[in-house]
N, C-alpha and C positions, 0 to 999 in steps of 0.2 A: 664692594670692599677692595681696595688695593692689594696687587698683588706684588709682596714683597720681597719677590725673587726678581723683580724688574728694573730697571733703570729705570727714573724720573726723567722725563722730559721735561721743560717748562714751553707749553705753548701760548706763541702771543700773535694776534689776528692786527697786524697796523694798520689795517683798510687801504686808504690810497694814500700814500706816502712818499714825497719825491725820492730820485733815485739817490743822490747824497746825502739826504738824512738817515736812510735806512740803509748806507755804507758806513755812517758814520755811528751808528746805534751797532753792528755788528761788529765795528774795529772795537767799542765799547769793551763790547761781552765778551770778545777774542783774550783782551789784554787784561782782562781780572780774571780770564782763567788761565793765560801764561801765566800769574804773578803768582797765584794759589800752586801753581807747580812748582814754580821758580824756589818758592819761598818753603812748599815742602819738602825740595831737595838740598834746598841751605839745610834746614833743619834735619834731617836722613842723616846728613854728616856727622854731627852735632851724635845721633842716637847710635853712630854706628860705632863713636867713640864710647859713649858712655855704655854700647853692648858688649865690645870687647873687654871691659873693664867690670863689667856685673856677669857677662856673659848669658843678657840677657835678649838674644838674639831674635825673638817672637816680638819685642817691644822695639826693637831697631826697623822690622820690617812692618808693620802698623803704621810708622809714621812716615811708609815711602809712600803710601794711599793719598795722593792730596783731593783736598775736600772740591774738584772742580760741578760747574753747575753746566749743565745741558739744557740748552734751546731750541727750540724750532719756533724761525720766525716765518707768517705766511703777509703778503704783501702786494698791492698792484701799483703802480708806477704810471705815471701821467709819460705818454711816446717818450723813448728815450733810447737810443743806440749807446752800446758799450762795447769798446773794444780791449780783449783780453792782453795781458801782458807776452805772448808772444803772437798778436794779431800783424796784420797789415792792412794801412791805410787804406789801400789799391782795392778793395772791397766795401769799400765808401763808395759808392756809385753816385752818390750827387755830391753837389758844391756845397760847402759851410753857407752859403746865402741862400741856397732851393732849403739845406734841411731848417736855418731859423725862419721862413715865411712861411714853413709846414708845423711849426711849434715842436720840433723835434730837438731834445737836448743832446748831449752829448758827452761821454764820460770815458779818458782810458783808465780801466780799471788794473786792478793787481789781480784778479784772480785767472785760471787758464784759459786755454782756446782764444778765438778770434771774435769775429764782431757779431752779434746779435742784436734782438729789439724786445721791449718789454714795453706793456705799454698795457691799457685797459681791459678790464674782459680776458687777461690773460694771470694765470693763478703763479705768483714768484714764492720759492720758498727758501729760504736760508737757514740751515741747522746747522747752529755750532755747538759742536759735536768733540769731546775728548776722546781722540781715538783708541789713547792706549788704555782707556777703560771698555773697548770692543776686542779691536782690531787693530794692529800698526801694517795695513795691509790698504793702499789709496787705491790699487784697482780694485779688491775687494768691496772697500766703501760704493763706488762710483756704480759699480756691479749692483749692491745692494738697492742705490738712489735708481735704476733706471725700473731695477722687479718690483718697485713700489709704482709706478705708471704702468708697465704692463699689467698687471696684478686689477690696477685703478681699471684699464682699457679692455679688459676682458669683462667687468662686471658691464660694459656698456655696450660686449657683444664684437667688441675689436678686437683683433690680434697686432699688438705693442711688439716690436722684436729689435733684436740687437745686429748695429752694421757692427761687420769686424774692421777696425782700427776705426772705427768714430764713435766719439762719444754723447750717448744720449738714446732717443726710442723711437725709433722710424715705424714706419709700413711698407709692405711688399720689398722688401730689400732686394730681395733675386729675380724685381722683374724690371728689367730692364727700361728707364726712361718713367718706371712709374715709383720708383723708391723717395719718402716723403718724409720729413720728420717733424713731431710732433712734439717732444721735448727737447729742450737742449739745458744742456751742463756743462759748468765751469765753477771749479774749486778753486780754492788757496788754502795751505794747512800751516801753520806756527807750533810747532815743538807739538804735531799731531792733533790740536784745534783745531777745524774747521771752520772755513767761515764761504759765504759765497754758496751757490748750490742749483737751482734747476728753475725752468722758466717752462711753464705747464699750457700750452695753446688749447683754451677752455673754448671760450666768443673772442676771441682776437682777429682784428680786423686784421686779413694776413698782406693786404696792399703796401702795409709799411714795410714789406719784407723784400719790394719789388726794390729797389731804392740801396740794397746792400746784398753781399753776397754770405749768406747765412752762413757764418762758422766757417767763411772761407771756403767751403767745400761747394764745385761750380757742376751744373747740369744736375740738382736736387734739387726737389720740392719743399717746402714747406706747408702744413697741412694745421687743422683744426680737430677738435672736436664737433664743433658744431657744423662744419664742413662734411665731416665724415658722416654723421648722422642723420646732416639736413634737416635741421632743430636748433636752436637756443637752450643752452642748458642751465638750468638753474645752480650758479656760484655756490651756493651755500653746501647743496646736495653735493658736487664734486670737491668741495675740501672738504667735506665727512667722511667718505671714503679714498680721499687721501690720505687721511689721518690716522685712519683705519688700519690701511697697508702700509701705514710706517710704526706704528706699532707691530703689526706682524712680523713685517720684514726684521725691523732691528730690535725683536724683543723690549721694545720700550712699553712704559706707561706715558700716555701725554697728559699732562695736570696744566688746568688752565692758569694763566696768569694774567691779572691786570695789567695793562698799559702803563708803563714806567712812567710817571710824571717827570722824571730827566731826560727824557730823548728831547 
């Protein structure tokens, strides 16, 4: 039975989905949950005139609630480099003609941080996410996004931990020449929507990573799970307990949902 002290999540599984349709399916979901806010603070207006005038003050703040909807998309991306809105080029380590005979696409994105790669066998998830029905708190958020892969990397016997001033879920951070990370992250938020969100090194071939300087950040590793473990792991079984810890983490319920026939 649902429990209905929770927030709904809608979860949607796009399987392998280029990296521009599944930017342009989350700019989607972004802007009918701006508009739902937009339009229930047109209307707020509207109820705070008509409270003043009844004095009915419980019925002006009801309708400052707007009805927005929560998502979490899970996603894998055929090779593809993105670089963040305060990225630099200079971390592109090969030529636009090496990266198109290796089928590597290419994308400068809007959301934070620097350049990164998604790409097969690596678990992408984007939750758009109405903050001011949490949190109006983006380190908090981001905080929250990385205790759901530690949380994931302890059930698998790993210790996930946090560098101070990077973001996302390294290993061994304080040991010198061996600190490595595992996830990385990069937001963009619109009037506190979320969109954009974390890139999960499941089976990711990590050779595409030789080719760019991950997040900018130079003399770090980059790492696996299936590296770490020395095993392939079964996709399905690691977004279950992803899923898992993000309902923990962000008190959510995840409610599955069919595949939009409009994307």
């Amino acid at each position: 039975m649902a429990n209905s002290d929770k927030q709904r999540v809608l979860f949607e599984d796009l399987g392998a989905m280029p990296y521009q349709a599944a930017w342009d399916y989350q700019e989607k979901l972004l802007k009918e949950n701006v508009k739902k806010k937009t339009e229930a603070r047109e209307s707020a207006i509207g109820s705070r005139q008509s409270a003043v005038e009844s004095a009915d003050f419980q019925g002006a703040s009801d309708n400052l609630r707007p009805a927005t909807t929560h998502h979490l998309l899970f996603v894998e991306h055929p090779p593809v480099y993105t670089l963040g809105k305060s990225g630099d080029m200079a971390n592109v380590l090969i030529t636009e003609e090496e990266r198109v005979a290796r089928n590597i696409e290419f994308y400068a994105s809007n959301r934070g941080g620097d350049i990164t790669f998604h790409g097969p066998k690596q678990l992408v998830g984007y939750p758009i996410l109405d903050l001011e029905r949490f949190y109006t708190d983006l380190g908090k958020y981001l905080r929250n996004l990385e205790e759901v892969f530690i949380l994931t990397m302890a059930e698998y016997g790993l210790k996930g931990e946090r560098s101070q001033g990077e973001t996302g879920v390294w290993m061994d951070t304080a040991i010198p020449g061996r600190a490595r990370k595992i996830c990385a992250m990069g937001i963009r938020c619109s009037r506190w929507v979320t969109m954009h969100g974390f890139a999960f090194n499941v089976n990711t071939d990590l050779t595409y990573f030789d080719y760019i300087i991950p997040c900018g950040i130079r003399n770090k590793q980059v790492t696996s799970l299936e590296k770490e473990l020395g095993y392939t792991l079964d996709m399905e079984e690691v977004k279950a307990k992803v899923k898992a810890n993000f309902e923990y983490v962000f008190n959510v319920e995840l409610r599955a949902e069919e595949l939009a026939a409009s994307i």
